[in-house]
C-alpha positions in Angstrom: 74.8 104.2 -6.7 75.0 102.7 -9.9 75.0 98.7 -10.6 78.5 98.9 -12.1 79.4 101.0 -8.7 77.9 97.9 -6.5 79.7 95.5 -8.8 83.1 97.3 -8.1 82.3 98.2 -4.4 81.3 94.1 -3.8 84.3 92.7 -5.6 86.4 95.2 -3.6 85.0 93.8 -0.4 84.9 90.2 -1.4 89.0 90.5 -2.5 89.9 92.4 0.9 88.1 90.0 3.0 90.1 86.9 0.8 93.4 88.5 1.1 92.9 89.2 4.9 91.9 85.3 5.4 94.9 84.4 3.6 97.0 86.2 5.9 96.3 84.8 8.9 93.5 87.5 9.9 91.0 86.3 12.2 88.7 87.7 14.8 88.8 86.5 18.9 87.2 83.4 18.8 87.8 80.6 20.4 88.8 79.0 17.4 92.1 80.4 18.2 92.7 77.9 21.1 94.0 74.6 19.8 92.7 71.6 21.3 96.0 70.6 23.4 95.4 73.8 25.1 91.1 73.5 26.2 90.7 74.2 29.4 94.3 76.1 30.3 94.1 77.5 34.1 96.5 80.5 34.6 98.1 80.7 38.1 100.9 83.4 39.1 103.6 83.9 41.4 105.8 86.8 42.5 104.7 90.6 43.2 102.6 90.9 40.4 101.5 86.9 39.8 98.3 87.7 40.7 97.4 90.9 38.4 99.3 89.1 35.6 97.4 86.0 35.9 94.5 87.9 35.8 95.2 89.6 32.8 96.1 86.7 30.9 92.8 84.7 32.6 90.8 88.0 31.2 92.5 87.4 27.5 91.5 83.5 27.6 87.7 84.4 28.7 87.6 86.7 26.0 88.9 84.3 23.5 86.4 81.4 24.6 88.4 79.7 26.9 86.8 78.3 30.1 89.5 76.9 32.7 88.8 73.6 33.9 90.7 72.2 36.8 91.6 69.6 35.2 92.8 71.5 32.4 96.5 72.4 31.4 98.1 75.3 33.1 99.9 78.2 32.2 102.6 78.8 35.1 103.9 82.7 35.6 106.4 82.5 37.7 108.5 85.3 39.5 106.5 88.2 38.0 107.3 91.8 39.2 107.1 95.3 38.1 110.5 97.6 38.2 110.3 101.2 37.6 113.0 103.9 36.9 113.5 107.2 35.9 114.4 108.7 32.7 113.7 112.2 32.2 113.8 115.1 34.8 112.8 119.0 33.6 115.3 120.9 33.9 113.4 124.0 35.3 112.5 122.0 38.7 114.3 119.0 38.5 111.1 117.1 39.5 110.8 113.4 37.5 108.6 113.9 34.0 109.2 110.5 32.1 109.5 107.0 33.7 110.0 103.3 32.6 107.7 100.9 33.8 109.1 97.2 32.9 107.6 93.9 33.7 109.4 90.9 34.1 108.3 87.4 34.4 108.8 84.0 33.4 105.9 81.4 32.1 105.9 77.5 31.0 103.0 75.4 30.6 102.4 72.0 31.7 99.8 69.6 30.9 97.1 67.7 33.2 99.5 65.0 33.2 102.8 67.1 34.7 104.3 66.9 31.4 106.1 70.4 30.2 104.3 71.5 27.3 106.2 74.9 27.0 109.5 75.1 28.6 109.9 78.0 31.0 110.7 81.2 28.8 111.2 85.2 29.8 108.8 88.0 29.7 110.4 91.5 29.7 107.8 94.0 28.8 108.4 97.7 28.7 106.2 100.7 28.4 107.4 104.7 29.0 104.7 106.9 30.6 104.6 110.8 31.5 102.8 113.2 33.4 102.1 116.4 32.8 104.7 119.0 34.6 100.9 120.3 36.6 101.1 117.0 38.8 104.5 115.7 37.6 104.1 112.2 40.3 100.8 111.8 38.7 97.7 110.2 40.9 97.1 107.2 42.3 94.4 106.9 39.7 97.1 107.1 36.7 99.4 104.7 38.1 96.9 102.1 38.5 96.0 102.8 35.1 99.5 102.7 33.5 100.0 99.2 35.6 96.9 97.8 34.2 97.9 98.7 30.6 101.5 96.9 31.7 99.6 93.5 32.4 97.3 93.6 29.7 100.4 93.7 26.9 102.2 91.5 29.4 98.9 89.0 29.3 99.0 89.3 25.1 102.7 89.1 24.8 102.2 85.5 26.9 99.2 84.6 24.8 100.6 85.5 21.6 103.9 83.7 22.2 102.3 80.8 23.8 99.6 80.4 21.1 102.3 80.7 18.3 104.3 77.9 19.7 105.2 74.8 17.2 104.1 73.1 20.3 100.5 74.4 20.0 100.1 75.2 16.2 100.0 71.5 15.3 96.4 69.9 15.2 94.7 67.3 16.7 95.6 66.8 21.1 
């Protein structure tokens, strides 16, 4: 490669990694947590408080977050999975296409009891199919499909809760 090549290919790279800082890019860190929000302890209620909680506990671990007990926490409240059906073959009448949707509702309160985030809704939706060979699927693919439903439930929570004036503002 030439020196005027490496000149070009450096600039490129040092202009795509300015304009992705500008906007807001960054990589899971823990940077990501502001300080009001050290510590945050997820607990869960409901049918699916627990795997939700879970998911969102997972999302925090990854992010550099280490729940303390006493921390803030993050309340999921009335969490359950509803499922229905929305396509049928027409050959054998047997179910193809369903609609998994998770609802839920989460707040977050402080080590003090104060609200920090008032309660707000989580509806989360996700379609999923099988194959017209085993059209009920396994046991195997519905776990999976579920666990795919709590992890964008988990970032959906995260990403709402993170972006919050509440929690963008600096210092505790």
């Amino acid at each position: 490669m030439s020196r005027t090549r490496q000149w070009i290919c450096w600039w490129l790279v040092t202009g795509l990694a300015l304009l992705l800082g500008g906007c807001g890019f960054h990589l899971q860190t823990g940077a990501t947590i502001p300080p009001k929000l050290t510590g945050l302890r997820v607990v869960g209620s409901g049918p699916a408080g627990g795997s939700l909680a879970e998911a969102v506990h997972r999302e925090l671990q990854r992010d550099g977050n280490r729940a303390t007990p006493d921390g803030p926490q993050l309340q999921i409240d009335n969490a359950y999975v509803s499922q229905r059906m929305i396509s049928i073959s027409p050959g054998s009448g047997v179910a193809q296409e369903f609609l998994n949707t998770l609802h839920a509702e989460f707040s977050v309160i402080g080590s003090d009891q104060k609200v920090l985030l008032a309660v707000q809704p989580l509806l989360v939706e996700n379609s999923f199919s099988y194959n017209s060979a085993t059209p009920l699927g396994t046991e195997e693919q519905q776990t999976t499909v579920q666990r795919l439903l709590m992890e964008q439930g988990a970032r959906q929570i995260l990403r709402r809760v993170l972006n919050s004036p509440s929690f963008r503002q600096q210092g505790p």
